[in-house]
N, C-alpha and C positions, 0 to 999 in steps of 0.2 A: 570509633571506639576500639576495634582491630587494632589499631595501630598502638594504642595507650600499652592493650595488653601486652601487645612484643615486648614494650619497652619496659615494661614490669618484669616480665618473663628475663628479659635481657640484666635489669638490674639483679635481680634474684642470682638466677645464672654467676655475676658477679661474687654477688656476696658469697655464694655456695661456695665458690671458687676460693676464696678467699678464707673461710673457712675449714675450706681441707685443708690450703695451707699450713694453717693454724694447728689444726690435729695430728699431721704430717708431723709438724715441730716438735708437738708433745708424745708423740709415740715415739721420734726417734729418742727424745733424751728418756723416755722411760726402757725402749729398747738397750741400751747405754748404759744405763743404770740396770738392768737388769744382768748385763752381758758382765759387768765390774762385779757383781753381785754371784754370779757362773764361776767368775773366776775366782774369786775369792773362796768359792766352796770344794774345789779341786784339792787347792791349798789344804782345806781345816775338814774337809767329811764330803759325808753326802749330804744335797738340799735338792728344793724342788723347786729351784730358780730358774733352769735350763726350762722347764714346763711354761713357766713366764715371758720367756722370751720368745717363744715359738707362740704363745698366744698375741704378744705385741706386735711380731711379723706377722701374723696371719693380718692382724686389724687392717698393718698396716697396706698391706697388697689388696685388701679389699676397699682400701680409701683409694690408692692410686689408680686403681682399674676404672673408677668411675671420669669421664670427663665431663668439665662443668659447659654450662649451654652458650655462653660468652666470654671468648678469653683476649680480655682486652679491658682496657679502664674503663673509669664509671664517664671522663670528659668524650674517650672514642666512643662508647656507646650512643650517649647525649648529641654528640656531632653527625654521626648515623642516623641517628632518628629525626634528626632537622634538615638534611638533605633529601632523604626518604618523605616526610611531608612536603617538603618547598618541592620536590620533585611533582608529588601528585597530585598537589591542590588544582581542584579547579572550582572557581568559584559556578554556584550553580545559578542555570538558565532562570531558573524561577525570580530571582532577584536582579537580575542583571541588568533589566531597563529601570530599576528604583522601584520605591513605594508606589502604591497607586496614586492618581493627582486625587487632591492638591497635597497630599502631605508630601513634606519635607524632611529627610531624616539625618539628627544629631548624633554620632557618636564620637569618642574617643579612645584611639589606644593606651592600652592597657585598664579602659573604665569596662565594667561589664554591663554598663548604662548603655540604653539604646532608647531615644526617642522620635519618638515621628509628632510633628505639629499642624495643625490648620484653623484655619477662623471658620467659624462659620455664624457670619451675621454677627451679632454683638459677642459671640461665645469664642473664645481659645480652647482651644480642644488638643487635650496632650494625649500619648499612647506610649506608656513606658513601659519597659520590657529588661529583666537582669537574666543573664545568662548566669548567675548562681544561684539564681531562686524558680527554677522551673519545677513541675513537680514529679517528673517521671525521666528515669537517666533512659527512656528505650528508643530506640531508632529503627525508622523505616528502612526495609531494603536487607538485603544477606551483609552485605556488610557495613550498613551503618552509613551509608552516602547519601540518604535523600532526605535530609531533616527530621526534626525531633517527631514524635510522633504527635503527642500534643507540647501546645505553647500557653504560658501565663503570662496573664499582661494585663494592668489597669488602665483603663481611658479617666481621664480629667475632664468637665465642663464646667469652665470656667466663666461666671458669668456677676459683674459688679465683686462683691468683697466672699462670696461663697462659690465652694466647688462641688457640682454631684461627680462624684467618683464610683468607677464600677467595677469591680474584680471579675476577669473574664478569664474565659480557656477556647481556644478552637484548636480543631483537628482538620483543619483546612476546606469543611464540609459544609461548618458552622457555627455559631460562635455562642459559646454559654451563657448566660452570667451567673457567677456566685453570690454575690454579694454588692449590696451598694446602698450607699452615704452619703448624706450629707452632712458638708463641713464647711467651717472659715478656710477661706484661702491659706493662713498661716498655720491650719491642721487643729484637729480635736487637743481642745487645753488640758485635759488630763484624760487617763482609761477609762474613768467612771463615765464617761459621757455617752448618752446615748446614740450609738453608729448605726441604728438602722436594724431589720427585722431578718430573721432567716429568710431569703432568696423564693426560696424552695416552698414555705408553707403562704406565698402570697396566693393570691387568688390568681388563677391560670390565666385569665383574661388579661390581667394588669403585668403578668409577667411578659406576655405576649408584647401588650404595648412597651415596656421598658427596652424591649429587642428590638421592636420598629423605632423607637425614638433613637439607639444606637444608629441604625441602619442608617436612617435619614442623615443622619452626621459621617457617613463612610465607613462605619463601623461594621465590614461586612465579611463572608466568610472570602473571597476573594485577597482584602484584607490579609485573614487570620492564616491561607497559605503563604502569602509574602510573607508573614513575620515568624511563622512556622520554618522556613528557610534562610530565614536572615538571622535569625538565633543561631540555628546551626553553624552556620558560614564565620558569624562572630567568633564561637567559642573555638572554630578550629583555627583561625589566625591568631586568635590570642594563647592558641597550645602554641602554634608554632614559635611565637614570642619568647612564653616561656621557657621553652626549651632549650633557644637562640639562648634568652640570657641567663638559666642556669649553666650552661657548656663553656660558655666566658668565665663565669664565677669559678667555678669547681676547675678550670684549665689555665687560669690566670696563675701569674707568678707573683 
């Protein structure tokens, strides 16, 4: 996240910049106009134009004295901040031998989808996970390097023509559930349908079991650190991305 900020700070910087320009412009034609206005009053009397233009200098020397925080374009900027990342990524250790077995993980560039899959017995069991829908922007660590703090992420058990689905979160410790449903495989046919009870007010006993029934299926906090670091690890390749290809856009001819 450090790094976001710079490049905010850097664009700002920019625009500042860009903006004294701008004032620069209009204080010197009003300097200009004032100075025509001086002289004209030599000519025809006294006026109190000569006061004016000693206010519009003053402005002006207190705009120039300031320097802005990046001076250089909005494409040098953007190319700065894509070498700067590509410099320091390292992808982290926690993820680096894959998912835990047996799953298998699906993603693609530029999708914020991340899935991991396994059977288990007659059941397909999905774990999907978007890197735009997590619920907290905070990060581990001073600055921001060791994955999200907590992770959201629904499991699927998929089993004949219906799915239980469970809305979960871990903090790599252990794994919650919010919420869970059952549905047709092809999803709930309208809102009205009923999805299931608050989590929270089931009886403690039966919440306990619904955690073991995860469990049994791999669904464990072991788990919920992999994917606590592989959210992470996604979202900063896919900044890198975008960075790469707005710096093309915005430097293209």
């Amino acid at each position: 996240m450090a790094t976001r900020q710079r490049l905010m700070r850097g664009i700002a910087g920019l625009l500042h910049q860009q903006g004294q320009q701008s004032s620069c412009s209009q204080l010197l034609m009003t300097s200009a106009a004032a100075a025509s206005a001086s002289a004209s009053s030599v000519a025809t009397g006294p006026s109190h134009q000569p006061a004016l233009l000693l206010r519009a200098g003053s402005a002006l020397r207190g705009v120039t004295t300031s320097a802005p925080t990046f001076n250089g374009s909005l494409s040098s900027l953007l190319r700065e901040e894509v070498d700067y990342e590509r410099k320091n990524y390292e992808r982290p250790a926690q993820i680096s031998g894959g998912p835990p077995a047996p799953f298998k993980l699906t993603e693609a560039p530029g999708d914020t989808l991340l899935t991991l899959t396994r059977t288990f017995g007659a059941e397909e069991i999905n774990v999907d996970l978007h890197v735009n829908s997590q619920p907290s922007p905070e990060y581990d660590g001073e600055d921001g390097d060791e994955g999200i703090s907590v992770v959201a992420f629904n499991v699927s058990v998929a089993k004949g023509d219906r799915v239980l689905l469970f809305e979960c979160e871990s903090d790599g410790n252990s794994v919650n559930i919010n919420h869970v449903s059952l549905e047709p495989k092809e999803g709930l046919g309208s809102e009205s349908m009923y999805s299931g009870p608050v989590f929270d007010e089931l009886d403690d006993n039966l919440q306990g079991q619904f955690g073991k029934y995860l469990e049994d299926r791999g669904i464990t906090a072991e788990l919920g650190e992999y994917l606590r670091f592989l959210i992470y690890d996604k979202e900063q390749r896919e900044y890198q991305n975008w960075l790469s290809e707005v710096e093309a856009f915005v430097g293209g001819k």
